[in-house]
C-alpha positions as CSV (number, residue, x, y, z in Angstrom):
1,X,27.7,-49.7,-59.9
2,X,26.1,-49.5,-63.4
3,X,23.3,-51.4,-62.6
4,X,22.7,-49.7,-59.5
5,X,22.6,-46.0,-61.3
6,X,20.2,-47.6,-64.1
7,X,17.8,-49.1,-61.5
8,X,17.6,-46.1,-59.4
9,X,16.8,-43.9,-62.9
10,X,14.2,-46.1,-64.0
11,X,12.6,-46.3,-60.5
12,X,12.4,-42.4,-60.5
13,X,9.6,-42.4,-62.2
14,X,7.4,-44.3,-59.4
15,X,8.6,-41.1,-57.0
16,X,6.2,-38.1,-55.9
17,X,7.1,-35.1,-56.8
18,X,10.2,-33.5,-54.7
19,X,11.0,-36.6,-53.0
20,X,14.6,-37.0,-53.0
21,X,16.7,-40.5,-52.5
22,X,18.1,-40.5,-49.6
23,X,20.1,-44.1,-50.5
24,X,19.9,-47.0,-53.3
25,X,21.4,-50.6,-52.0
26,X,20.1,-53.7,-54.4
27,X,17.9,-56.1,-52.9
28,X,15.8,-58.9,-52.4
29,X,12.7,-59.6,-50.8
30,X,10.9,-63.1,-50.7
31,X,7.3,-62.8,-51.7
32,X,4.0,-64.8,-52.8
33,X,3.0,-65.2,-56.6
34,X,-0.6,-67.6,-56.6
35,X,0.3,-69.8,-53.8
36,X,3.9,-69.8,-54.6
37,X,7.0,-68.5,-52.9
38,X,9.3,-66.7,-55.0
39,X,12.3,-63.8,-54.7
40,X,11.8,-60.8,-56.4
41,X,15.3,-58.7,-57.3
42,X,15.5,-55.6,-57.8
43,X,16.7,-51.8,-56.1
44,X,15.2,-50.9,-52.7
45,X,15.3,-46.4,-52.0
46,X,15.2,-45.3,-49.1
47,X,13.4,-41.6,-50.0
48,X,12.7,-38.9,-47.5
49,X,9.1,-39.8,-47.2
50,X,9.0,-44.2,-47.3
51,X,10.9,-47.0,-48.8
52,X,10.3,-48.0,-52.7
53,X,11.3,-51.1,-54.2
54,X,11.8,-51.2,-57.9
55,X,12.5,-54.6,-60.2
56,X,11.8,-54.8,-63.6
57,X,9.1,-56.8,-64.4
58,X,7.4,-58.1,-68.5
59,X,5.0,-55.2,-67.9
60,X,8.3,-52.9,-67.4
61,X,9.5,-51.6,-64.0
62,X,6.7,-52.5,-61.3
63,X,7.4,-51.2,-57.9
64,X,6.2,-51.7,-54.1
65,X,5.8,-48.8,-51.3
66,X,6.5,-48.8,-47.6
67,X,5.7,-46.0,-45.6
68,X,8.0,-44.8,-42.8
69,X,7.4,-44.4,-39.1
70,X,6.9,-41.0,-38.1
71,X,10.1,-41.2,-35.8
72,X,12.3,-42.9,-37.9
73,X,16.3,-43.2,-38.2
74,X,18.1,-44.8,-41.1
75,X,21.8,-46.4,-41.1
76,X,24.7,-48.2,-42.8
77,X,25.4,-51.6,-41.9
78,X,27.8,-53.3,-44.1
79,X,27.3,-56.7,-44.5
């Protein structure tokens, strides 16, 4: 859990102000670095305004936005 709570601090700082974390799971996400396909690691928050996922990067922590539906509804699943 450690690295979970030390992911989710550093990511803090790519938050609005007064947006709260609503949850912190750690993640994956396959992406596309010139031409190549590669995973990226990292913690993906679930905020009351969008989804933010945070890795640490060379440059420090780098971090990727997803907006939410309007109507939206967030659950659990254990996997």
């Amino acid at each position: 859990m450690a690295k979970l709570d030390k992911l989710v601090e550093q990511a803090r700082a790519h938050l609005e102000p007064g947006e709260q974390i609503e949850a912190a799971v750690l993640g994956a996400y396959d992406t596309k670095m010139m031409g190549q396909s590669t995973v990226r690691n990292g913690v993906m928050l679930a905020t009351d305004r969008r989804l933010v996922f945070s890795r640490r990067s060379s440059a420090g922590t780098t971090s990727s936005h997803f907006r939410m539906p309007t109507s939206r509804r967030l659950s659990r699943a254990r996997v």
